[in-house]
C-alpha positions as a printed NumPy array, in Angstrom:
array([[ 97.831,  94.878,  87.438],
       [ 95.973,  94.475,  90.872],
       [ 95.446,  97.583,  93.033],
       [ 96.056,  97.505,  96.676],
       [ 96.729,  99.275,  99.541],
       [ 99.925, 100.768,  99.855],
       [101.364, 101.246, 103.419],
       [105.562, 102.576, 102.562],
       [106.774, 103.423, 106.077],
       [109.935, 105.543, 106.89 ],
       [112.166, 103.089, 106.043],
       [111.211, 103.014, 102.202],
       [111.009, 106.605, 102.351],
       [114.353, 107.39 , 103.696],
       [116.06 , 104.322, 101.318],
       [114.31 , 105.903,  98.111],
       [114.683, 109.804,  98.657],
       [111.128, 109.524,  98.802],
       [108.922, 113.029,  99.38 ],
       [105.428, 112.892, 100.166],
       [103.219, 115.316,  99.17 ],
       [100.508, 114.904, 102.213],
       [ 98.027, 117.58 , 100.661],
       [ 98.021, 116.052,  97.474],
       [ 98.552, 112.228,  98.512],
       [101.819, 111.518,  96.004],
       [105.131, 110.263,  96.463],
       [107.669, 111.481,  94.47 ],
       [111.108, 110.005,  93.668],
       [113.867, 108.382,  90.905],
       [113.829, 104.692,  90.496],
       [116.37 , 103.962,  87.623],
       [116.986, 107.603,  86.47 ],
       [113.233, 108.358,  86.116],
       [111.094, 110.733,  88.255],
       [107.965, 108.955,  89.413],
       [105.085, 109.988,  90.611],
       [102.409, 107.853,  92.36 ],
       [ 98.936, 109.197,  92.455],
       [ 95.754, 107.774,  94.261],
       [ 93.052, 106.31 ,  92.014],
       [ 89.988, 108.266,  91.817],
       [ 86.312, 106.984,  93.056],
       [ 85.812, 106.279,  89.037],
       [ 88.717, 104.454,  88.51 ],
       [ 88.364, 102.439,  91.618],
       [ 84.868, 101.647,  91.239],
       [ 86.114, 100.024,  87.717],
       [ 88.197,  98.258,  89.043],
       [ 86.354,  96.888,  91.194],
       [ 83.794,  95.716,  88.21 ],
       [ 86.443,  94.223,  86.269],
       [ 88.15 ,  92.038,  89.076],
       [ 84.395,  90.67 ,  89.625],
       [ 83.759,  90.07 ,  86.481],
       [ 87.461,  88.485,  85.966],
       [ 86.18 ,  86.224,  88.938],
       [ 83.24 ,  84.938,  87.03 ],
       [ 84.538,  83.577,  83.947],
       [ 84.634,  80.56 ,  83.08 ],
       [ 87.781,  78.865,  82.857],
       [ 89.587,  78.204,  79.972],
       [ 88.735,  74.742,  78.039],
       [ 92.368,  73.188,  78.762],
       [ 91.496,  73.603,  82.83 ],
       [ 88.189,  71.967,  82.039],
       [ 89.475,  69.127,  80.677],
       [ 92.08 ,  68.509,  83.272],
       [ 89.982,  68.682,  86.029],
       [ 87.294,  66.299,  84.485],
       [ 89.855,  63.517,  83.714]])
């Protein structure tokens, strides 16, 4: 899963009973009888991810690619 920025806009908001919680930065509502709750990532976590999605662009491909791009 790839974090982003998320911009949601009034029309999302009014089409999913949203509520935003501007002190706290969530957004609260029911998507398929569930109560969700969408939090920001913290400096940590983003930092992280940051690390791994660098790291996931260094790897070396996979020996199947190789091969098909050398023939």
């Amino acid at each position: 899963m790839e974090a982003c920025s998320l911009l949601l806009g009034r029309p999302w908001e009014f089409d999913n009973d949203d509520i935003h919680h501007g002190r706290n930065n969530t957004y609260n509502f029911m998507h398929k009888g569930k109560k969700i709750t969408m939090v920001p990532m913290t400096p940590t976590e983003i930092v992280q991810a940051d690390r791994e999605r660098a790291a996931s662009l260094h790897e070396p491909k996979s020996k199947n690619h190789q091969v098909a791009n050398s023939v």
